[in-house]
DSSP file (Angstrom, degrees, kcal/mol; ACC not computed):
  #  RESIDUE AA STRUCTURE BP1 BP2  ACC     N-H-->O    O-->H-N    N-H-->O    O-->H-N    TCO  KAPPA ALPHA  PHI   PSI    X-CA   Y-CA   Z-CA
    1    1 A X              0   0    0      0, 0.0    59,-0.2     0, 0.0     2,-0.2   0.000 360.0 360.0 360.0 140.8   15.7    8.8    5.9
    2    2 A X        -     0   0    0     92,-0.2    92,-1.2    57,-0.1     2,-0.5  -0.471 360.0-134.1 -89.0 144.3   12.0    8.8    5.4
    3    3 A X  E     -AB  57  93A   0     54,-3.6    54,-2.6    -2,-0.2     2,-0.3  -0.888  14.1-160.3 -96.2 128.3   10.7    5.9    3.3
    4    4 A X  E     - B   0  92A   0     88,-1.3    88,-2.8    -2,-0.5     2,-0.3  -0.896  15.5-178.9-124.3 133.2    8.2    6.6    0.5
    5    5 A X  E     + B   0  91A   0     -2,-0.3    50,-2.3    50,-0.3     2,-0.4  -0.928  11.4 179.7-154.1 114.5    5.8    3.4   -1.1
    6    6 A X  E     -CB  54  90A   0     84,-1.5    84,-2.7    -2,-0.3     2,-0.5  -1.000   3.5-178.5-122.4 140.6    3.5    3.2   -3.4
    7    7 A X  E     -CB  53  89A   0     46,-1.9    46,-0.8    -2,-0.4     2,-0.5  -0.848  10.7-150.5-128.5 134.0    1.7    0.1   -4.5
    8    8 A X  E     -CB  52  88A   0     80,-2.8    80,-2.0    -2,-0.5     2,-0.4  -0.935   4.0-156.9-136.9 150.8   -0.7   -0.4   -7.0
    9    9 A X  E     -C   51   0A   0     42,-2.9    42,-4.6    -2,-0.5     2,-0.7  -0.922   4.6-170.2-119.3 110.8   -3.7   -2.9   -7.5
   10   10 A X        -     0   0    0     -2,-0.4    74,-1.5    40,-0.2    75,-1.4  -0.908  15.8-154.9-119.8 125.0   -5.2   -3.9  -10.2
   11   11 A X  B     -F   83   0B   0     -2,-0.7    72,-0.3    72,-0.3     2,-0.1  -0.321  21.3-110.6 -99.7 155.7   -8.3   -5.8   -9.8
   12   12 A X    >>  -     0   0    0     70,-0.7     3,-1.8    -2,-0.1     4,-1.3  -0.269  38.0-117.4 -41.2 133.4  -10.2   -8.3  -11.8
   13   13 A X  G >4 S+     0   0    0      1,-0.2     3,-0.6     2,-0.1    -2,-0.1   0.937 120.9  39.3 -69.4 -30.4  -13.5   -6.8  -13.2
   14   14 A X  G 34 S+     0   0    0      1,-0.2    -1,-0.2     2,-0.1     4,-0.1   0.252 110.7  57.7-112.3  -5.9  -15.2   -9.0  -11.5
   15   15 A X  G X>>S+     0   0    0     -3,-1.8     3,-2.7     1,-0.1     4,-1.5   0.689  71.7 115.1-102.2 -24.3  -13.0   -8.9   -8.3
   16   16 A X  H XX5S+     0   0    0     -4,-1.3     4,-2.6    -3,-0.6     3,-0.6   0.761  79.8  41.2 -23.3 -54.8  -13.3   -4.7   -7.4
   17   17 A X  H 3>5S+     0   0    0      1,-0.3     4,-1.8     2,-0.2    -1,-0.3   0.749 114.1  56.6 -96.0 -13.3  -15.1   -4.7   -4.2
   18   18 A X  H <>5S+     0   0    0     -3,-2.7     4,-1.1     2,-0.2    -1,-0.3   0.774 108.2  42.0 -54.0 -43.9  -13.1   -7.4   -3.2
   19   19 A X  H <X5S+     0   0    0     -4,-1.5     4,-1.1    -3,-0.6     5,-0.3   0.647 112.8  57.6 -36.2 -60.4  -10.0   -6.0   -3.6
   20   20 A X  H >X<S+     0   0    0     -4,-2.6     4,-2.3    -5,-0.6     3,-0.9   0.966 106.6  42.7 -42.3 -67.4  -11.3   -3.0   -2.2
   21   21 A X  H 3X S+     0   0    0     -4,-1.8     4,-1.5     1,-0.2     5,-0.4   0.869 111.9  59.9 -63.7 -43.1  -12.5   -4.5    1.4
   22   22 A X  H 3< S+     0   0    0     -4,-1.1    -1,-0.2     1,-0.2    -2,-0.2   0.807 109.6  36.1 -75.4  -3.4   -9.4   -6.3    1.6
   23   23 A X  H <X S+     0   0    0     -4,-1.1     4,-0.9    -3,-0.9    -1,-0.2   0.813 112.9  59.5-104.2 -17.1   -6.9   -3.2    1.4
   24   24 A X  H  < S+     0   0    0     -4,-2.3     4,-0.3    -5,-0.3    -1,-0.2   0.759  96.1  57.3 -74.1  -2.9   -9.3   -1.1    3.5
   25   25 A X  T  X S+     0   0    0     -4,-1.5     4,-0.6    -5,-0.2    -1,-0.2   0.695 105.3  62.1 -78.8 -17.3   -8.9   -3.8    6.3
   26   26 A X  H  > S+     0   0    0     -5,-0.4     4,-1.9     2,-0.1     5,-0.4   0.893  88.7  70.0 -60.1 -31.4   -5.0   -2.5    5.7
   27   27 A X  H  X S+     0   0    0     -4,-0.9     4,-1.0     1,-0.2     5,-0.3   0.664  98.1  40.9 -65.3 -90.0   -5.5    1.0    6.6
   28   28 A X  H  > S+     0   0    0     -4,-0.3     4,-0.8     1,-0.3    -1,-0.2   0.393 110.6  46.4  50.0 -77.4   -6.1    0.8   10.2
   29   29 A X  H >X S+     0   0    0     -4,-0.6     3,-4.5     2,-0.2     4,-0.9   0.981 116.9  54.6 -61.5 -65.8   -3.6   -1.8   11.8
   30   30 A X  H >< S+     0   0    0     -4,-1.9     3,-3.0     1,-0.3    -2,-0.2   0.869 101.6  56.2 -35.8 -66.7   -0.8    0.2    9.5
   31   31 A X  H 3< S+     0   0    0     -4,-1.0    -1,-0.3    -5,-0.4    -2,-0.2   0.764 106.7  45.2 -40.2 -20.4   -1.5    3.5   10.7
   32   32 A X  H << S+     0   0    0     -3,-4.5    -1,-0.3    -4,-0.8    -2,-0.2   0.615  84.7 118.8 -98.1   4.6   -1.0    2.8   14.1
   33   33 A X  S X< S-     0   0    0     -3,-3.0     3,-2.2    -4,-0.9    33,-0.1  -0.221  81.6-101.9 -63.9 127.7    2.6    0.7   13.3
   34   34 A X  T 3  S+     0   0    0      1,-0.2     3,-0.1     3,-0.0    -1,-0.1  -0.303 113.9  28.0 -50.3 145.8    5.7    2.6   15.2
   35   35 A X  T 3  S+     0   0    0      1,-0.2    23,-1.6    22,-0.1     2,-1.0   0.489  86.0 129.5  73.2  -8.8    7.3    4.6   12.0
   36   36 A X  E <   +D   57   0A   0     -3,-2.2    21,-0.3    21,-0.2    -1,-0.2  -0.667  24.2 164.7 -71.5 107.7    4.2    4.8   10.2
   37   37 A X  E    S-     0   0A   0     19,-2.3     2,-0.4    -2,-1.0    20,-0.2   0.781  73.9  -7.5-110.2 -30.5    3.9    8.6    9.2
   38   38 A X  E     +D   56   0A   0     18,-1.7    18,-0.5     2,-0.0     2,-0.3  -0.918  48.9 179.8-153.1 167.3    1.0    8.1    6.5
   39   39 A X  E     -D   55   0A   0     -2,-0.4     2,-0.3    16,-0.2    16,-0.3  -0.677  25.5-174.9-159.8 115.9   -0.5    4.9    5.0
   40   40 A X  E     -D   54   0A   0     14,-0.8    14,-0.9    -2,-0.3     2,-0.4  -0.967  14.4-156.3-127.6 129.9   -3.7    6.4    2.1
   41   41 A X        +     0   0    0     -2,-0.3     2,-0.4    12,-0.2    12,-0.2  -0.919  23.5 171.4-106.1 132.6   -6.1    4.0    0.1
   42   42 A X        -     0   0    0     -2,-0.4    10,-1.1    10,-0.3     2,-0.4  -0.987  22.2-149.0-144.2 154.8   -7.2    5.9   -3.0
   43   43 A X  E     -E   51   0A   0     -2,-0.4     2,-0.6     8,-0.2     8,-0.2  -0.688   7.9-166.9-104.9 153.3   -9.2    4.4   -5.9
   44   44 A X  E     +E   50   0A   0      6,-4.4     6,-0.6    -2,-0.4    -2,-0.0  -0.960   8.0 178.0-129.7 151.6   -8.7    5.7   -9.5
   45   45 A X    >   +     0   0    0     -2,-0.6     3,-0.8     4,-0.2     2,-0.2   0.458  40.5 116.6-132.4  19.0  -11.4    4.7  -12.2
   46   46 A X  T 3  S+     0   0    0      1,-0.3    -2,-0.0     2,-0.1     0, 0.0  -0.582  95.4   4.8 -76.1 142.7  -10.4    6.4  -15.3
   47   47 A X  T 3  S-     0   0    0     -2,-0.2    -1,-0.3     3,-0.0     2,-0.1   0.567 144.8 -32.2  58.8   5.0   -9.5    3.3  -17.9
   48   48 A X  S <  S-     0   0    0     -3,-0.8    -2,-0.1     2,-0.1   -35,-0.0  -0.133  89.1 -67.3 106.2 136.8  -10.7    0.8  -15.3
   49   49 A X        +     0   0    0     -4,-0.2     2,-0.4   -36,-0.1    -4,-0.2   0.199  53.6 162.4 -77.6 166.8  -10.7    0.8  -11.7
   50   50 A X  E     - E   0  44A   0     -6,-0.6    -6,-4.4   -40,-0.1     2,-0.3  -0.912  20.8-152.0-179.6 130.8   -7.3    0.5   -9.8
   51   51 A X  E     -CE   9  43A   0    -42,-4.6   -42,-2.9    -2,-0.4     2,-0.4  -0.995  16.1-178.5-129.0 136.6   -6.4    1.3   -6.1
   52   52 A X  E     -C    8   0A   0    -10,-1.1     2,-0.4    -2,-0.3   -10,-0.3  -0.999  19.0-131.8-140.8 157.3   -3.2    2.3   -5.0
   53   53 A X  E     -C    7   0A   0    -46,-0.8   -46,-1.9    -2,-0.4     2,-0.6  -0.803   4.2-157.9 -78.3 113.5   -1.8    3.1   -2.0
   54   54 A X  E     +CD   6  40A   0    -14,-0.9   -14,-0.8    -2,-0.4   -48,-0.2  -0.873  28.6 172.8-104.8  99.1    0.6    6.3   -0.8
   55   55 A X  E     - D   0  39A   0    -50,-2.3   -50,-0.3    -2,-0.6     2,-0.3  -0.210  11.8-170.6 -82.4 179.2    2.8    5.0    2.7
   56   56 A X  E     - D   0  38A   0    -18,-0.5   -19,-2.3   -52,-0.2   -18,-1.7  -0.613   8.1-179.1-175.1 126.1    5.3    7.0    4.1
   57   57 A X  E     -AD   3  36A   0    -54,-2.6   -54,-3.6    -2,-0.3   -21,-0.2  -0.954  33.7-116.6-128.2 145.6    7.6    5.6    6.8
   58   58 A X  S    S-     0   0    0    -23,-1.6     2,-0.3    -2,-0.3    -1,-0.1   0.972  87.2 -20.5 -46.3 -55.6   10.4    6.8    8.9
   59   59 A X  S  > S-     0   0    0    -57,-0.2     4,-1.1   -24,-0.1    -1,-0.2  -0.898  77.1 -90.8-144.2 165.9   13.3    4.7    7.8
   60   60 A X  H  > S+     0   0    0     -2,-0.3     4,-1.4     2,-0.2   -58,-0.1   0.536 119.9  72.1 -52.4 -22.5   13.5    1.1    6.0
   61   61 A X  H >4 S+     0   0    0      2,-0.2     3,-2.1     1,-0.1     5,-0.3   0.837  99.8  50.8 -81.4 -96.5   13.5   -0.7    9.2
   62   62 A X  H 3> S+     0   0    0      1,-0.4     4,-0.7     2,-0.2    -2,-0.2   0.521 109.1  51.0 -14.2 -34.4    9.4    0.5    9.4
   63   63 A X  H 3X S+     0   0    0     -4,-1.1     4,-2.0     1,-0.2     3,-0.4   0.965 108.2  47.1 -92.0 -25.7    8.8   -0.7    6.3
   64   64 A X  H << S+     0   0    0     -3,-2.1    -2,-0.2    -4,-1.4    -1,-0.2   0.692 108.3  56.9 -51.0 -26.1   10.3   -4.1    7.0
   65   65 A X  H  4 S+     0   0    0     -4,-0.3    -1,-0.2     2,-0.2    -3,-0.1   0.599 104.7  54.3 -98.6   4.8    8.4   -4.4   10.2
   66   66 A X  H >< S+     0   0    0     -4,-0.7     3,-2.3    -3,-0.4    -2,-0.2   0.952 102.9  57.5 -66.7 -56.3    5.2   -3.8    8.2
   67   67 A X  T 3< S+     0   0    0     -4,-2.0    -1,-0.2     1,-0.3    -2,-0.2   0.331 108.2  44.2 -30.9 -17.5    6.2   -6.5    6.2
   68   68 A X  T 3  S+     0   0    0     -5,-0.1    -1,-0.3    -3,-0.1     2,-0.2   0.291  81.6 105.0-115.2   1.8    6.4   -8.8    9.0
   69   69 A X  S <> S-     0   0    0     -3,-2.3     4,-1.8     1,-0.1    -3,-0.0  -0.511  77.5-121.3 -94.4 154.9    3.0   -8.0   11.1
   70   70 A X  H  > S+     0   0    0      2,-0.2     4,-2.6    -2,-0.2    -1,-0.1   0.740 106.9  61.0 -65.9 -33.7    0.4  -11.0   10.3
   71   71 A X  H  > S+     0   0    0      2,-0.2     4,-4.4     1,-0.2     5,-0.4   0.972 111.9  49.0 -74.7 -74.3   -2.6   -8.8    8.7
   72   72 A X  H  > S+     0   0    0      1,-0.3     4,-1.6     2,-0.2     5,-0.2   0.733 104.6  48.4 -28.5 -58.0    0.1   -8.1    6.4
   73   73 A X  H  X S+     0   0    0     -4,-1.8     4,-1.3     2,-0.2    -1,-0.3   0.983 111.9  60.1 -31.9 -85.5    1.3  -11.5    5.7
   74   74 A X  H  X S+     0   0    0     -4,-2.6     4,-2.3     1,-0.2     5,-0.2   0.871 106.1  40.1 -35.7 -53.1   -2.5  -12.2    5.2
   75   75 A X  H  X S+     0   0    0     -4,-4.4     4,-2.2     1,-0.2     5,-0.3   0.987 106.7  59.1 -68.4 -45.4   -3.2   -9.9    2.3
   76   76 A X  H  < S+     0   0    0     -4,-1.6    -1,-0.2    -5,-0.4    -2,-0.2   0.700 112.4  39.8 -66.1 -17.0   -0.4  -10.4    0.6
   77   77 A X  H  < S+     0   0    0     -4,-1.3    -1,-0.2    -5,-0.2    -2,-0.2   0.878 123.1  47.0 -91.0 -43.2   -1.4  -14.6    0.3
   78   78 A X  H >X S+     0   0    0     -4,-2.3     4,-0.5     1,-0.1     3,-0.5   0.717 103.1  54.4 -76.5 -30.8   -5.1  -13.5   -0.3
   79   79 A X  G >< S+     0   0    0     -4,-2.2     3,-2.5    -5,-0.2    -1,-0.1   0.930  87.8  75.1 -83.2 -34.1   -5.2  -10.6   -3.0
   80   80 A X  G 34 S+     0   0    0      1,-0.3     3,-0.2    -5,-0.3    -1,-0.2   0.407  90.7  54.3 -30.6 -32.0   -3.2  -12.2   -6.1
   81   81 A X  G <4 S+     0   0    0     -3,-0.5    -1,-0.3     1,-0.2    -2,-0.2   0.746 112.3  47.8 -79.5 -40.0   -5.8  -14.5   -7.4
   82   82 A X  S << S+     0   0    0     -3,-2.5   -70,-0.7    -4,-0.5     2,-0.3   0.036  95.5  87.5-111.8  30.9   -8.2  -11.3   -7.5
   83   83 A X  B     -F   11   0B   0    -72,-0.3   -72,-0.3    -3,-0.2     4,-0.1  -0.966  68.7-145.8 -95.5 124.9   -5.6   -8.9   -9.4
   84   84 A X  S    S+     0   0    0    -74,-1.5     2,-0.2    -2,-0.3   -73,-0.2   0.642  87.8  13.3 -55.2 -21.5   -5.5   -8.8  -13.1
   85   85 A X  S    S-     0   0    0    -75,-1.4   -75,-0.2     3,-0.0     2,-0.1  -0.837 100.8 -74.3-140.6-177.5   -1.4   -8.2  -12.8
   86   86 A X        -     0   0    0     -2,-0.2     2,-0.3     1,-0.1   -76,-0.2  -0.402  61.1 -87.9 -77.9 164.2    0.9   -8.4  -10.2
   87   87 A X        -     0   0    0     -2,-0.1     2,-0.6   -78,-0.1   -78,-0.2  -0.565  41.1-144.1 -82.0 140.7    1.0   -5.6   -7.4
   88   88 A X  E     -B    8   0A   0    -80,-2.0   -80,-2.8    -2,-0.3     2,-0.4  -0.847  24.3-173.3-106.8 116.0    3.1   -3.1   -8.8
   89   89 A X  E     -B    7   0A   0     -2,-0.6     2,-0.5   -82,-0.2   -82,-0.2  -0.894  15.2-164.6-147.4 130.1    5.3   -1.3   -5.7
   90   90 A X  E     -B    6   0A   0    -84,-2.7   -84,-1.5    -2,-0.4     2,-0.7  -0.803   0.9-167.6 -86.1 106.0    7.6    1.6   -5.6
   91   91 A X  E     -B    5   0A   0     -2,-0.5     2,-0.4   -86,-0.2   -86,-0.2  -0.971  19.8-179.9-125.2 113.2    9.8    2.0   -2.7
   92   92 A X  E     -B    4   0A   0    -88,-2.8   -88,-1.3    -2,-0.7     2,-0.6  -0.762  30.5-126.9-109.4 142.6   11.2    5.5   -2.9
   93   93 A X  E     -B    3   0A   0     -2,-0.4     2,-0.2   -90,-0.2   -90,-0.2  -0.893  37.5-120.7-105.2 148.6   13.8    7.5   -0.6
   94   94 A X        -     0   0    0    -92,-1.2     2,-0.4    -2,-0.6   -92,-0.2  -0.580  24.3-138.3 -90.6 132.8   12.1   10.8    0.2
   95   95 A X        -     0   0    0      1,-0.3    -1,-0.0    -2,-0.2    -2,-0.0  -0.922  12.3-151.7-123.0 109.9   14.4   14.2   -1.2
   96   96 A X        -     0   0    0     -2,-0.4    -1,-0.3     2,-0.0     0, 0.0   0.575  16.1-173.5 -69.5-110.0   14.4   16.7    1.2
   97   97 A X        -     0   0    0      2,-0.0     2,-0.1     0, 0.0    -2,-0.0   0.604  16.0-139.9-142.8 107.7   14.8   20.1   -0.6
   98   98 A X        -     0   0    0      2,-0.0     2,-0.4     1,-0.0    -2,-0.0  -0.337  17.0-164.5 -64.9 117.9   15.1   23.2    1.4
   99   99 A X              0   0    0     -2,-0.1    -1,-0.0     1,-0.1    -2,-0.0  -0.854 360.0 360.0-122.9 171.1   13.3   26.6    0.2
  100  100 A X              0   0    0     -2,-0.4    -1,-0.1     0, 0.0    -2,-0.0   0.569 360.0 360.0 -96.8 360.0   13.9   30.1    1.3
């Protein structure tokens, strides 16, 4: 069943480009991760800046061995201090729906 994630980040004003560098150092290693189907950094700035992220994985085992790669590991110790909230993340199962 395909795994659907979205996380959002909300940065410190003072923190943006920090924030920034550290999830675009994400995109890269993820994308190539076995099970990986899409992995999207996108910024929104309406109300205040905010980046979240759109994953897609085969199954739940893919997102767990994202969860375990070291880069990974690394952001997830590094980014907390520079967020105004906690990272906000959505793990959804994907609804196929067949149309004629």
């Amino acid at each position: 069943m395909t795994i659907v994630v979205l996380a959002s980040f909300y940065p410190k004003p003072d923190k943006v480009d920090e924030v920034e560098t550290i999830l675009k150092g994400m995109v890269g290693p993820t994308r190539n991760e076995p099970g990986c189907r899409t992995y999207n950094l996108h910024r929104w700035s309406e109300g205040g800046i905010s980046f979240h992220i759109y994953e897609v994985y085969d199954a739940q085992s893919d997102v767990e061995f994202h969860r375990s790669m070291d880069y990974y590991k690394q952001y997830r110790a590094a980014i907390p201090d520079l967020l105004a909230k906690p990272i906000e993340v959505k793990i959804m199962d994907a609804i196929d729906v067949k149309t004629d």
